[in-house]
DRENPA-3360 file (N, C-alpha, C; in nm, 2 decimals, always signed):
BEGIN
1 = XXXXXXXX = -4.66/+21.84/+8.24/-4.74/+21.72/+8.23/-4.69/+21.63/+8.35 ~ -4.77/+21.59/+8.48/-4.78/+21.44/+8.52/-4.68/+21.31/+8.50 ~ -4.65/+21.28/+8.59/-4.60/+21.11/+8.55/-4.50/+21.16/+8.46 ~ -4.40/+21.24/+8.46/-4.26/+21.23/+8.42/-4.13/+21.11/+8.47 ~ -4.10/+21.04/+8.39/-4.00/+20.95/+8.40/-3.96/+20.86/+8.29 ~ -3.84/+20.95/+8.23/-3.79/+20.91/+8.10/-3.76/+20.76/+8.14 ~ -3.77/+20.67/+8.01/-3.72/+20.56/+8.05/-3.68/+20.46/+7.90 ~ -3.59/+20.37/+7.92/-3.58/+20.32/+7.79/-3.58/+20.13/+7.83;
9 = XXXXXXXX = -3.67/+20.06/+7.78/-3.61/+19.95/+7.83/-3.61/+19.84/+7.73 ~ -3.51/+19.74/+7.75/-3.46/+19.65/+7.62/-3.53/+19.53/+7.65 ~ -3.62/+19.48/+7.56/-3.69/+19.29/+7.59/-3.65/+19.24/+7.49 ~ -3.58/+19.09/+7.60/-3.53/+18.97/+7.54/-3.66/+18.88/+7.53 ~ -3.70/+18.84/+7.41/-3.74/+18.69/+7.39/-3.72/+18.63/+7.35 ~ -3.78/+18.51/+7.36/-3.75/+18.37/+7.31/-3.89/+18.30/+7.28 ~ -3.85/+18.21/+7.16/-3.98/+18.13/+7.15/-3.93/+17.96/+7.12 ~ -4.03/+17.87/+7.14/-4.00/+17.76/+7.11/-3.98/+17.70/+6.98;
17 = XXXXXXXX = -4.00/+17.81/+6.92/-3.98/+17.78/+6.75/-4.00/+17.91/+6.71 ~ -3.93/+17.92/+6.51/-3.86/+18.03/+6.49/-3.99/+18.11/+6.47 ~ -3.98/+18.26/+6.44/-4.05/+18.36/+6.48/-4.08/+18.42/+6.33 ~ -4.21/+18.39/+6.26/-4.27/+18.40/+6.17/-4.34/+18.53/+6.15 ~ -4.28/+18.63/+6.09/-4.39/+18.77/+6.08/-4.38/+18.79/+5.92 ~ -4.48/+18.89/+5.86/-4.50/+18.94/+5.78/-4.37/+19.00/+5.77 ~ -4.35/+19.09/+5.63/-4.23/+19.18/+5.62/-4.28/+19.32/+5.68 ~ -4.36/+19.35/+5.67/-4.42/+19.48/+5.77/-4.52/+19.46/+5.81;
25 = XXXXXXXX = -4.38/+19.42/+5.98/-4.47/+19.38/+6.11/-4.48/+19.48/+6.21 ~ -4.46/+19.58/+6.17/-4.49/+19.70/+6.31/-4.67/+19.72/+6.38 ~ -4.74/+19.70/+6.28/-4.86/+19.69/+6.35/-4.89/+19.58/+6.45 ~ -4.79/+19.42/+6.42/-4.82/+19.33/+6.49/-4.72/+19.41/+6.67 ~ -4.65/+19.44/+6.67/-4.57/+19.52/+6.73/-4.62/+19.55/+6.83 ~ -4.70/+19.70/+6.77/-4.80/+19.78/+6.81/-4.87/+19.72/+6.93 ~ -4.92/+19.63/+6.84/-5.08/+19.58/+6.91/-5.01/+19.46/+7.03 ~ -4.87/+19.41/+6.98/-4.85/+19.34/+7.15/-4.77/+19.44/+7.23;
33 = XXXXXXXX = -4.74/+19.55/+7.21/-4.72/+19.64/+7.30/-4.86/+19.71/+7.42 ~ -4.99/+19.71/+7.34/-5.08/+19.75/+7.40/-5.19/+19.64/+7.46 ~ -5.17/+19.54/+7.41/-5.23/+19.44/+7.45/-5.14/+19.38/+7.59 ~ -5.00/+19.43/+7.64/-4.93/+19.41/+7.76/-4.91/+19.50/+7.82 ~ -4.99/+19.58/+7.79/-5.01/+19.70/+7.89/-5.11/+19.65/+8.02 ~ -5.08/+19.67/+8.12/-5.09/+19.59/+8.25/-5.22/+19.70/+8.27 ~ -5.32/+19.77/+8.24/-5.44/+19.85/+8.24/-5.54/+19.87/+8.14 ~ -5.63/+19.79/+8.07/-5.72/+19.80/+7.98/-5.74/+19.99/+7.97;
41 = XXXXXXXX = -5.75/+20.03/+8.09/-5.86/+20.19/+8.02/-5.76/+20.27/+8.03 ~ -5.61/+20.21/+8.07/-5.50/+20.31/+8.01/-5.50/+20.30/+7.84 ~ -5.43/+20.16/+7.89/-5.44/+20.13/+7.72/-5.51/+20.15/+7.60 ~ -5.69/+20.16/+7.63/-5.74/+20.22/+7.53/-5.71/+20.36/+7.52 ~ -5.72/+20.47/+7.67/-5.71/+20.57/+7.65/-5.60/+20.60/+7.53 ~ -5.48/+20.49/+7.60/-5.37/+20.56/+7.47/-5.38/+20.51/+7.32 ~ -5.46/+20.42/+7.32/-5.51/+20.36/+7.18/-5.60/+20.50/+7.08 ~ -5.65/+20.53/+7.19/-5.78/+20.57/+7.10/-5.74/+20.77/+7.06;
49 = XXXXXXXX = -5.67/+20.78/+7.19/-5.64/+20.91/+7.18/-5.56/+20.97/+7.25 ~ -5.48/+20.96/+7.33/-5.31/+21.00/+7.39/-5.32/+21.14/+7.45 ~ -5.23/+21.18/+7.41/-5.21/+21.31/+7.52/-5.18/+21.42/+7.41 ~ -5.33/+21.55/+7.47/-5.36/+21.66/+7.35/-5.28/+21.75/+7.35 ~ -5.18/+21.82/+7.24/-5.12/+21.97/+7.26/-5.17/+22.00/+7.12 ~ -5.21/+22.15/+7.11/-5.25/+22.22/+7.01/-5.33/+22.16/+6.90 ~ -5.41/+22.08/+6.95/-5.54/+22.00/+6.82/-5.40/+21.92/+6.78 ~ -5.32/+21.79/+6.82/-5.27/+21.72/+6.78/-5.25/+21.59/+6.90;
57 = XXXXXXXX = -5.27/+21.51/+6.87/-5.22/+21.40/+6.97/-5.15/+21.30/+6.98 ~ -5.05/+21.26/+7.07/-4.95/+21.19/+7.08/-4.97/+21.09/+7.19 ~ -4.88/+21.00/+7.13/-4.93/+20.86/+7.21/-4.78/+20.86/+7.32 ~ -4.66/+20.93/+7.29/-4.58/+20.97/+7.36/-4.44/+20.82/+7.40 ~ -4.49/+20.73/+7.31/-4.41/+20.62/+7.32/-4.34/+20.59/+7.18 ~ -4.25/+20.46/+7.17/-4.20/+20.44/+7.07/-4.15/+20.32/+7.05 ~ -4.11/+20.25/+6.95/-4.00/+20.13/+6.92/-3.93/+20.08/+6.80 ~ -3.83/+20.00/+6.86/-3.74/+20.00/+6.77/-3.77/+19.89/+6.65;
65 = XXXXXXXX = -3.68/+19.86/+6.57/-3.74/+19.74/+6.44/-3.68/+19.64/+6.54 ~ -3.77/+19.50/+6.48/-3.70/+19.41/+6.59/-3.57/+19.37/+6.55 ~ -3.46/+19.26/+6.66/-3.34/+19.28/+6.63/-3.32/+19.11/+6.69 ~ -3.26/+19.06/+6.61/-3.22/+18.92/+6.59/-3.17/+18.83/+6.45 ~ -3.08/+18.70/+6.48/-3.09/+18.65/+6.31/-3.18/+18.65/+6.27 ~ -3.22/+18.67/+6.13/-3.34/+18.64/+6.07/-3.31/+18.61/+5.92 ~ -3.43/+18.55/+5.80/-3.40/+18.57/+5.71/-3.53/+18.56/+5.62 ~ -3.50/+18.62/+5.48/-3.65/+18.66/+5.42/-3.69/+18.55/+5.35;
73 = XXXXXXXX = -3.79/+18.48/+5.34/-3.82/+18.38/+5.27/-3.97/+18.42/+5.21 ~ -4.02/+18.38/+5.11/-4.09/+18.39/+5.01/-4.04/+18.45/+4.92 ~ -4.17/+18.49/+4.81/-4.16/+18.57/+4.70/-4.24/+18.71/+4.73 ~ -4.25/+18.79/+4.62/-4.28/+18.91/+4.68/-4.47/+18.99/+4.71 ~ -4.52/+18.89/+4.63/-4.65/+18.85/+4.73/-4.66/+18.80/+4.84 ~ -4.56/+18.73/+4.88/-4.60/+18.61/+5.00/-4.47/+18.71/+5.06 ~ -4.37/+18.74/+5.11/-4.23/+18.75/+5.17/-4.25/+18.76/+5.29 ~ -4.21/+18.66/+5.41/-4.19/+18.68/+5.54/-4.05/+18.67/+5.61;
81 = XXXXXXXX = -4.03/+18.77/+5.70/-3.89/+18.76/+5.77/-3.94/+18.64/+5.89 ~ -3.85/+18.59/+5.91/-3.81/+18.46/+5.99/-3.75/+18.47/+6.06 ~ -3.74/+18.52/+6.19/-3.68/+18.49/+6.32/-3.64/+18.37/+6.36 ~ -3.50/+18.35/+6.43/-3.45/+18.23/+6.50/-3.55/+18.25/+6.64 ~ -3.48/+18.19/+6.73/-3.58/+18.15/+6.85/-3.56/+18.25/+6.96 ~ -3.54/+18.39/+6.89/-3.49/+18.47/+6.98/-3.49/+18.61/+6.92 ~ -3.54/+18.71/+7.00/-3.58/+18.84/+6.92/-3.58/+18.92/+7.06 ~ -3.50/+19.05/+7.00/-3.46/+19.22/+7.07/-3.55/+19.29/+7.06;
89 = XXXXXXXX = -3.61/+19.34/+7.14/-3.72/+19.47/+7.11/-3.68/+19.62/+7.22 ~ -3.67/+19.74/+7.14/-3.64/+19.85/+7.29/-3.75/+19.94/+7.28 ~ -3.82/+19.94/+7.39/-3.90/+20.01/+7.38/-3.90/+20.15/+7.44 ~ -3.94/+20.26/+7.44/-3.88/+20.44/+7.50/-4.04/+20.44/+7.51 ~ -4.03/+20.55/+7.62/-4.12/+20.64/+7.69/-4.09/+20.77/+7.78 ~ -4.16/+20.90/+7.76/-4.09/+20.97/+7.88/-4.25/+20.99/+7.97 ~ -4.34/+20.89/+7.98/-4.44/+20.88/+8.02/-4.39/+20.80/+8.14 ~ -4.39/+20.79/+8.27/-4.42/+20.69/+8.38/-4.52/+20.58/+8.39;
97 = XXXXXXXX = -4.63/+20.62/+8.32/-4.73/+20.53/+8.31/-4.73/+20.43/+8.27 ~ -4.68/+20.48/+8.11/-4.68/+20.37/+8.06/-4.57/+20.27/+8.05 ~ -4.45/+20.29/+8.12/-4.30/+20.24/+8.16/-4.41/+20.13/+8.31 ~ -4.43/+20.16/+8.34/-4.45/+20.11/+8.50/-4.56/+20.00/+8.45 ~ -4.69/+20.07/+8.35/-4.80/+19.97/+8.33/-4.77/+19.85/+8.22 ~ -4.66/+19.87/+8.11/-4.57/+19.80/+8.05/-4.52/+19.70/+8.07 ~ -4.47/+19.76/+8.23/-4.35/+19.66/+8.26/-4.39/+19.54/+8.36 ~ -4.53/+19.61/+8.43/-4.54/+19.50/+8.49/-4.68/+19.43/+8.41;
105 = XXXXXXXX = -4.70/+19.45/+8.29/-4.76/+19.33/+8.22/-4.70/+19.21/+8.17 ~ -4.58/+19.26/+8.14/-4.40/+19.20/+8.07/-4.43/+19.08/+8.18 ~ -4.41/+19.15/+8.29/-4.38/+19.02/+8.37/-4.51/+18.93/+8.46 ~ -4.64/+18.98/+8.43/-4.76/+18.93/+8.52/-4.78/+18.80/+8.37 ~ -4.76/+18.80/+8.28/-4.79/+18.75/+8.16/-4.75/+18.62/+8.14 ~ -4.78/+18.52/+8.12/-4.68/+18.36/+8.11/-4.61/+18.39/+7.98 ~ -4.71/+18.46/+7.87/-4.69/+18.45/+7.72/-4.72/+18.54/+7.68 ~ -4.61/+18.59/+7.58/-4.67/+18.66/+7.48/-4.72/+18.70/+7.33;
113 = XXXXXXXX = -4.77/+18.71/+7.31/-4.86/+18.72/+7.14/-4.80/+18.84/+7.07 ~ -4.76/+18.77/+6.96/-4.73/+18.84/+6.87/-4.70/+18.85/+6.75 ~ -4.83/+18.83/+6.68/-4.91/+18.81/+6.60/-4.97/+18.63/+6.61 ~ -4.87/+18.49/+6.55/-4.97/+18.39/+6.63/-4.80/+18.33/+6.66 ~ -4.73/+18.42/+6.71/-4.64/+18.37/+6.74/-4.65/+18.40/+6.93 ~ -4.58/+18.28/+7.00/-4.58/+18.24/+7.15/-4.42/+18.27/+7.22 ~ -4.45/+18.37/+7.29/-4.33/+18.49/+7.30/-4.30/+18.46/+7.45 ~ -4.14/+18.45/+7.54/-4.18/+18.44/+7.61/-4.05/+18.53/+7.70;
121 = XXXXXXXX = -4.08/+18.59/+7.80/-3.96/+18.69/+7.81/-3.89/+18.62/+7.88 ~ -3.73/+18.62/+7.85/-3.61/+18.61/+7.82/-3.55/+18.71/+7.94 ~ -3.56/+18.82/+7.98/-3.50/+18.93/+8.03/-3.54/+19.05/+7.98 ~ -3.54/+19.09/+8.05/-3.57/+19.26/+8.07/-3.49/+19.36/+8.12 ~ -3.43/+19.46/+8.04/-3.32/+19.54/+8.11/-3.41/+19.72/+8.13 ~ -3.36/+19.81/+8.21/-3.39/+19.96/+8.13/-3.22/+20.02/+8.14 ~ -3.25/+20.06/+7.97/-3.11/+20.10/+7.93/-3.05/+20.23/+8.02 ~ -2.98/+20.26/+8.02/-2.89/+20.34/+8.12/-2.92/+20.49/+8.02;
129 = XXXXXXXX = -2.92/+20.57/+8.11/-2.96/+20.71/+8.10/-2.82/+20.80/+8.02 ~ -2.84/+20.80/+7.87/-2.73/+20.88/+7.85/-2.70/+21.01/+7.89 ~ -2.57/+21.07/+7.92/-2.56/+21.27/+7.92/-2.57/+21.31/+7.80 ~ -2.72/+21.42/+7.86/-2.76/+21.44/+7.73/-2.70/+21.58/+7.68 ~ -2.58/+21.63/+7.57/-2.52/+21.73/+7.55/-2.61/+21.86/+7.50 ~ -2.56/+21.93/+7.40/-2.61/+22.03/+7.34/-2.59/+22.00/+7.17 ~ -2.52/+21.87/+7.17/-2.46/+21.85/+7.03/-2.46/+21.70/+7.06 ~ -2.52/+21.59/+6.93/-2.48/+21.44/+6.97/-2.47/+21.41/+6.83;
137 = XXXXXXXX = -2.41/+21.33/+6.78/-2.44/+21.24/+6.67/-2.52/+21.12/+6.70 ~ -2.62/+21.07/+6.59/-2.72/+20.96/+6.67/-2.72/+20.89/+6.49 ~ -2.79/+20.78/+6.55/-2.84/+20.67/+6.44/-2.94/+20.60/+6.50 ~ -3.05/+20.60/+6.38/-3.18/+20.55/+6.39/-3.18/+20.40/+6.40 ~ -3.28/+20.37/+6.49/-3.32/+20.24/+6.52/-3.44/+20.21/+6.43 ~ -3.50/+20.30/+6.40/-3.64/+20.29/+6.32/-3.64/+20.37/+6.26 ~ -3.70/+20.35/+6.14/-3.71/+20.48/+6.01/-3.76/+20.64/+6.10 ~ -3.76/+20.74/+6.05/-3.79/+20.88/+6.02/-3.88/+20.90/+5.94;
145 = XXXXXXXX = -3.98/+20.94/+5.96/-4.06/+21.00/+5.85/-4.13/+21.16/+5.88 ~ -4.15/+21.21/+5.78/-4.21/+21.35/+5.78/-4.31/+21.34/+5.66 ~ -4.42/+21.40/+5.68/-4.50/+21.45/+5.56/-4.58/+21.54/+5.61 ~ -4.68/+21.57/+5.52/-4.79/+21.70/+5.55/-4.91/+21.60/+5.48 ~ -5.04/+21.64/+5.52/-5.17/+21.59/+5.46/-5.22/+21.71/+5.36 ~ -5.22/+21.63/+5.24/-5.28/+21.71/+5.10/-5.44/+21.69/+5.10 ~ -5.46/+21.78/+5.12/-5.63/+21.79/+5.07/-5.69/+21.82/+4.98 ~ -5.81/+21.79/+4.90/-5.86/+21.87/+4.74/-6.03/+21.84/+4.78;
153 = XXXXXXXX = -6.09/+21.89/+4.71/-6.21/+21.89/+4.68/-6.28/+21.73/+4.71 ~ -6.18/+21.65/+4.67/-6.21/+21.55/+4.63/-6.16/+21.42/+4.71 ~ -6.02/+21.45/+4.74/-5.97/+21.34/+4.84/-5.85/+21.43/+4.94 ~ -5.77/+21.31/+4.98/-5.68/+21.38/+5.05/-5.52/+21.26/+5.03 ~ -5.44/+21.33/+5.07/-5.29/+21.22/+5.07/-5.18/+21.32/+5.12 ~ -5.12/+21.17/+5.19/-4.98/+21.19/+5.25/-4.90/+21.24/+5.18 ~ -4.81/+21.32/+5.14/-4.68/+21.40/+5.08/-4.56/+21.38/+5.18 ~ -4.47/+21.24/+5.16/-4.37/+21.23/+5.26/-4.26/+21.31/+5.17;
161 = XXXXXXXX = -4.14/+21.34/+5.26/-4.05/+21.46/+5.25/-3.92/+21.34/+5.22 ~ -3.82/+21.34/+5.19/-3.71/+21.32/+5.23/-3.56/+21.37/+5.33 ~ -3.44/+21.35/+5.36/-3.40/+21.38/+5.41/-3.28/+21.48/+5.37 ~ -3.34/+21.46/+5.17/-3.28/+21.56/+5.09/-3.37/+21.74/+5.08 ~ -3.44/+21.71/+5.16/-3.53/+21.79/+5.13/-3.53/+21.90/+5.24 ~ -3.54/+22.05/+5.25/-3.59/+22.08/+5.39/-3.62/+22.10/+5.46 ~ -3.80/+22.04/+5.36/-3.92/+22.06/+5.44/-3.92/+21.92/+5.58 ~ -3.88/+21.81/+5.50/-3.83/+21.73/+5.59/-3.76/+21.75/+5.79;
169 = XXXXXXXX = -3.67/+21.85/+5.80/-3.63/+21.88/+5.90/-3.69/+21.97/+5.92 ~ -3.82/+22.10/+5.88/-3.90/+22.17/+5.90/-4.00/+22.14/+5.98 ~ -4.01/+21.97/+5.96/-4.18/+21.91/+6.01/-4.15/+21.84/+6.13 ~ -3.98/+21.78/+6.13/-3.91/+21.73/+6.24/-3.94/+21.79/+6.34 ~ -3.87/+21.93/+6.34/-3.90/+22.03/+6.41/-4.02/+22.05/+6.45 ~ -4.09/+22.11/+6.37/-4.24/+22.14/+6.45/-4.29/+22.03/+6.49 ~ -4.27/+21.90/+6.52/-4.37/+21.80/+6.56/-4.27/+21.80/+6.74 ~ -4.17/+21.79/+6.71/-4.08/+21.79/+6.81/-4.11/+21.90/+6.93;
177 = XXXXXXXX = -4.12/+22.06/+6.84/-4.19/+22.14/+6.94/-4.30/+22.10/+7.02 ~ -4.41/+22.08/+6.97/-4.51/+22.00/+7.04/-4.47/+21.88/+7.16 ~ -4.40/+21.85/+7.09/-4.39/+21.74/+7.21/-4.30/+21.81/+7.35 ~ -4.22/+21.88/+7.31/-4.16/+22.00/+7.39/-4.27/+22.05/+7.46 ~ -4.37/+22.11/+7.44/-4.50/+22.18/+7.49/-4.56/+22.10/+7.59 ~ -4.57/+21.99/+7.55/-4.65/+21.85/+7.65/-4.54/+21.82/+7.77 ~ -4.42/+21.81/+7.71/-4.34/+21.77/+7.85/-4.24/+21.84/+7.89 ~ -4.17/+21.91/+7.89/-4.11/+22.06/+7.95/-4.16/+22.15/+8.04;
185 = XXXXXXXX = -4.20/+22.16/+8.15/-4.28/+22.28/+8.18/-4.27/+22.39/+8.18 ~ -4.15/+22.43/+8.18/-4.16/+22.56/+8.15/-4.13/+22.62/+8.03 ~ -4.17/+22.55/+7.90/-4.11/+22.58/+7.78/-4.17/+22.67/+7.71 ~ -4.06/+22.76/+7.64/-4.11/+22.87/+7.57/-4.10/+22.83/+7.43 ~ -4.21/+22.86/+7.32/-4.15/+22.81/+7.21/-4.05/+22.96/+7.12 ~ -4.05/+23.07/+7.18/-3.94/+23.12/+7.11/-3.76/+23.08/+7.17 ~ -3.81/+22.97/+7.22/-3.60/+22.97/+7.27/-3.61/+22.82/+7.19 ~ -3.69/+22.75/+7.13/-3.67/+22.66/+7.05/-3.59/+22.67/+6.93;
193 = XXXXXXXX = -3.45/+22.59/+6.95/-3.38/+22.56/+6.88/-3.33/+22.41/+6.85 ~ -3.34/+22.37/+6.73/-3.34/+22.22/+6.71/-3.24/+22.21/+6.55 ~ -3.18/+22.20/+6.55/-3.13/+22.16/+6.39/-3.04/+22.03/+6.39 ~ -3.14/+21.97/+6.32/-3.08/+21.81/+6.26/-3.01/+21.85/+6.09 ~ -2.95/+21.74/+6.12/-2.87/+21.76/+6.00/-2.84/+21.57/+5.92 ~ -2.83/+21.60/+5.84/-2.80/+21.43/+5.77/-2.66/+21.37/+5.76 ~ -2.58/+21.31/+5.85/-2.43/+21.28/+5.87/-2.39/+21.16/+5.74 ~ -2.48/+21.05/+5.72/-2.49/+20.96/+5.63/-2.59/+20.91/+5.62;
201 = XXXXXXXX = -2.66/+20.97/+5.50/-2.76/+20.88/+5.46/-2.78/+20.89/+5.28 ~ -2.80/+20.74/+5.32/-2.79/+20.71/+5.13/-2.97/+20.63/+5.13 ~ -2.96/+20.68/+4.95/-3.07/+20.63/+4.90/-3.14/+20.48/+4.92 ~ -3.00/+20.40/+4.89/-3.01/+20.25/+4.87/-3.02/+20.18/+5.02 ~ -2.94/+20.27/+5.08/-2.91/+20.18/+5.16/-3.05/+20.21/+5.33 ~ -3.11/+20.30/+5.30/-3.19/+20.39/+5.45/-3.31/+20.44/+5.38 ~ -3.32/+20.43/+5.27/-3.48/+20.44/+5.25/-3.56/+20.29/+5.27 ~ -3.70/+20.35/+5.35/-3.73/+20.24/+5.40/-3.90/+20.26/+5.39;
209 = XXXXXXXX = -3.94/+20.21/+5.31/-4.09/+20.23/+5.25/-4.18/+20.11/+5.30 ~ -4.27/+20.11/+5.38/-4.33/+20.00/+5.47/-4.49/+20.04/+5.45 ~ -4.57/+19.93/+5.50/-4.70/+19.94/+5.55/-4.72/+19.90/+5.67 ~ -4.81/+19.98/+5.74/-4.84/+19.98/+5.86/-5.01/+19.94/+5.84 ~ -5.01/+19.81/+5.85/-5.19/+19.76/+5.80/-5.16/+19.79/+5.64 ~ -5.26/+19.88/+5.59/-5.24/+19.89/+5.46/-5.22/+19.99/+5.44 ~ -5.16/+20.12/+5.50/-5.14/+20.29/+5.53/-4.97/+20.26/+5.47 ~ -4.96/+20.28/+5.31/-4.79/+20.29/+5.28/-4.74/+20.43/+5.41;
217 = XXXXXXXX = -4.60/+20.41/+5.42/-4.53/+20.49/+5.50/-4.37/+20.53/+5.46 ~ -4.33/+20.62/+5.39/-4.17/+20.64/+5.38/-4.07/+20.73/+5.47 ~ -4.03/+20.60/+5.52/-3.95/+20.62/+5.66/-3.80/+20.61/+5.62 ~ -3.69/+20.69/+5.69/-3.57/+20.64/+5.68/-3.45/+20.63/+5.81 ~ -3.41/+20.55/+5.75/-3.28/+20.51/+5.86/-3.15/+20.58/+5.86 ~ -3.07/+20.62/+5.86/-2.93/+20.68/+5.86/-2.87/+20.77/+5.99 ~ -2.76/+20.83/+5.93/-2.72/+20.90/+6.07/-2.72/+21.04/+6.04 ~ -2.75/+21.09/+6.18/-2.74/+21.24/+6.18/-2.71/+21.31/+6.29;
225 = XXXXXXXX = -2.67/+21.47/+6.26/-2.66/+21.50/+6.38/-2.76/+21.62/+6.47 ~ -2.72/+21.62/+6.57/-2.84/+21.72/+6.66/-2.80/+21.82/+6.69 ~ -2.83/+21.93/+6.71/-2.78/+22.06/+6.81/-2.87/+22.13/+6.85 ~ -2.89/+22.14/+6.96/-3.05/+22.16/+7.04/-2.97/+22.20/+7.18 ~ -3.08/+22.26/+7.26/-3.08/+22.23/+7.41/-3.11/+22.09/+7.50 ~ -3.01/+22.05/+7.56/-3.00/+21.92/+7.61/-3.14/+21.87/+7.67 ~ -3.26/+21.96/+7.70/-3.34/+21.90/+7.78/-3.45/+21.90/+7.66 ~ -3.44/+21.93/+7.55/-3.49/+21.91/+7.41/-3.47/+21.81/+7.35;
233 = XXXXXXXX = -3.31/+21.73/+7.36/-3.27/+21.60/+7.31/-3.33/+21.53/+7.40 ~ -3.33/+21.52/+7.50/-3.42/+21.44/+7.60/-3.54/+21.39/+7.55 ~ -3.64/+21.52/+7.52/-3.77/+21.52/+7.49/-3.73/+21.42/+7.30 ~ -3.66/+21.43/+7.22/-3.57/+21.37/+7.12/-3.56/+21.21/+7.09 ~ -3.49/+21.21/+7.24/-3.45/+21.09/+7.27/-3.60/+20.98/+7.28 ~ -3.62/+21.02/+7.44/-3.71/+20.95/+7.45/-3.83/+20.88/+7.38 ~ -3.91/+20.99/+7.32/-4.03/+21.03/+7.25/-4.00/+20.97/+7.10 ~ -3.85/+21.00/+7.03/-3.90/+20.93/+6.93/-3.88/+21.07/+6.86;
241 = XXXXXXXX = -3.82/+21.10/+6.69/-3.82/+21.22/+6.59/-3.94/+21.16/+6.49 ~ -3.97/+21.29/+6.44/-4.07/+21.26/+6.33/-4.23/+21.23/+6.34 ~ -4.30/+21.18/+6.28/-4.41/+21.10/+6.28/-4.44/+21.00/+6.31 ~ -4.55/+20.93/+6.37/-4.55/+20.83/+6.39/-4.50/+20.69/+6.49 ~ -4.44/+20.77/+6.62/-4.34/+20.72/+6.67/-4.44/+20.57/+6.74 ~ -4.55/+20.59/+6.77/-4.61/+20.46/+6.85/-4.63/+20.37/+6.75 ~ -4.60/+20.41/+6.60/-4.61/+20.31/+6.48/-4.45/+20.21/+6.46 ~ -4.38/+20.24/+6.52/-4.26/+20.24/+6.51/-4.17/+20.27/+6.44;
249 = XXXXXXXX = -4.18/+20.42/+6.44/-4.09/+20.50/+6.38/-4.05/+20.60/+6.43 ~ -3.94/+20.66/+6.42/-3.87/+20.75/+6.48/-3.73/+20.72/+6.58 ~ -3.73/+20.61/+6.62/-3.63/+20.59/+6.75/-3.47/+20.60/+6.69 ~ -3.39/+20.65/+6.80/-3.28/+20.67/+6.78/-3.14/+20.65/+6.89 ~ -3.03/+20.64/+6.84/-2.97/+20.60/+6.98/-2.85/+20.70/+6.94 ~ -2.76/+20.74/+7.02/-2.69/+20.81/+7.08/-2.55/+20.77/+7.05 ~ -2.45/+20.80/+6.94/-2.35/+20.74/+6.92/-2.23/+20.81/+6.92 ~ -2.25/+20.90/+6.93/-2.12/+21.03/+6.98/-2.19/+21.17/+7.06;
% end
């Protein structure tokens, strides 16, 4: 694939007052990630339909939950997290395109939206390129999820996995190959080797059940480990594990 150039980059904002979102705000997220994409018919392209391997398609990006004080206020009809006047966002790609067309909307832009909150960048870093081994311990920035689509006569549904489960790192895997297929070039899928494993993860504390619009999602946080081929964690790294990564889920950082 084209336009190869992993990249990770960190946005500081700030607003003039505190930062008001729903409790599941990833779709607000979403939509000011693509709404600052510095190219309308990139942006739809990757809106509407991303980059095809094997009748599946990927948007090939990702991000993390946002990161700043905050605190939850309402009840549980109404509950909104509340940002102080300052909010972390990292966003990954091993796309060029969208790293370059991103970044210079970040900065052509006076303001940013997101959701009716007035965003305004703070700084912009791109994170430093870890060495990528054959073995890492990592911890999620954004939930994990796996499932399969159930279908019947009659309707259809999501069947999410856990990370007690082994269908769970079964679906990890095959979604990961794919993404391996798209950006590797010379990848074979019989030398794919990938085994995740769960280092710490508890019920209470990394199950993370959200809506994205009104689409429930069971995603989880914790730590684990990897043992792959280095230029697989790459594809890992960047891209995002699991389902869903331009929803923001999947991201992960590199901690041993």
């Amino acid at each position: 694939m084209k336009g190869r150039k992993n990249m990770r980059i960190k946005v500081d904002f700030e607003s003039q007052k505190s930062i008001e979102l729903p409790i599941h705000y990833n779709y607000f997220v979403q939509s000011m990630i693509y709404n600052t994409i510095d190219d309308k018919i990139y942006a739809t392209f990757l809106h509407d339909k991303g980059y095809e391997v094997d009748l599946k398609n990927f948007k090939l990006f990702s991000f993390s939950r946002l990161e700043g004080p905050f605190e939850i206020v309402g009840n549980d009809s109404n509950k909104k997290i509340v940002f102080d006047k300052k909010v972390s966002l990292t966003i990954s790609s091993p796309v060029e395109d969208f790293i370059t067309k991103f970044s210079t909307g970040l900065f052509k832009k006076d303001q940013i939206f997101l959701k009716d909150n007035i965003l305004y960048v703070a700084s912009a870093s791109i994170l430093k390129r870890p060495k990528f081994l054959s073995f890492h311990k990592i911890k999620m920035l954004s939930p994990m999820c796996a499932y399969k689509t159930i279908r019947n006569e009659s309707s259809e549904y999501k069947q999410f996995f856990t990370p007690f489960e082994d269908e769970f790192y079964n679906l990890i895997s095959q979604n990961l190959m794919k993404k391996c297929k798209l950006l590797i070039k010379d990848f074979e899928e019989k030398n794919f080797r990938f085994n995740l494993k769960p280092l710490k993860v508890e019920e209470k504390a990394h199950f993370k059940p959200m809506f994205f619009k009104k689409t429930p999602i069971k995603g989880w946080l914790g730590f684990y480990t990897i043992e792959t081929d280095p230029r697989i964690m790459e594809v890992a790294y960047y891209c995002g594990l699991g389902s869903k990564n331009s929803q923001g889920f999947g991201l992960f950082e590199i901690i041993e």
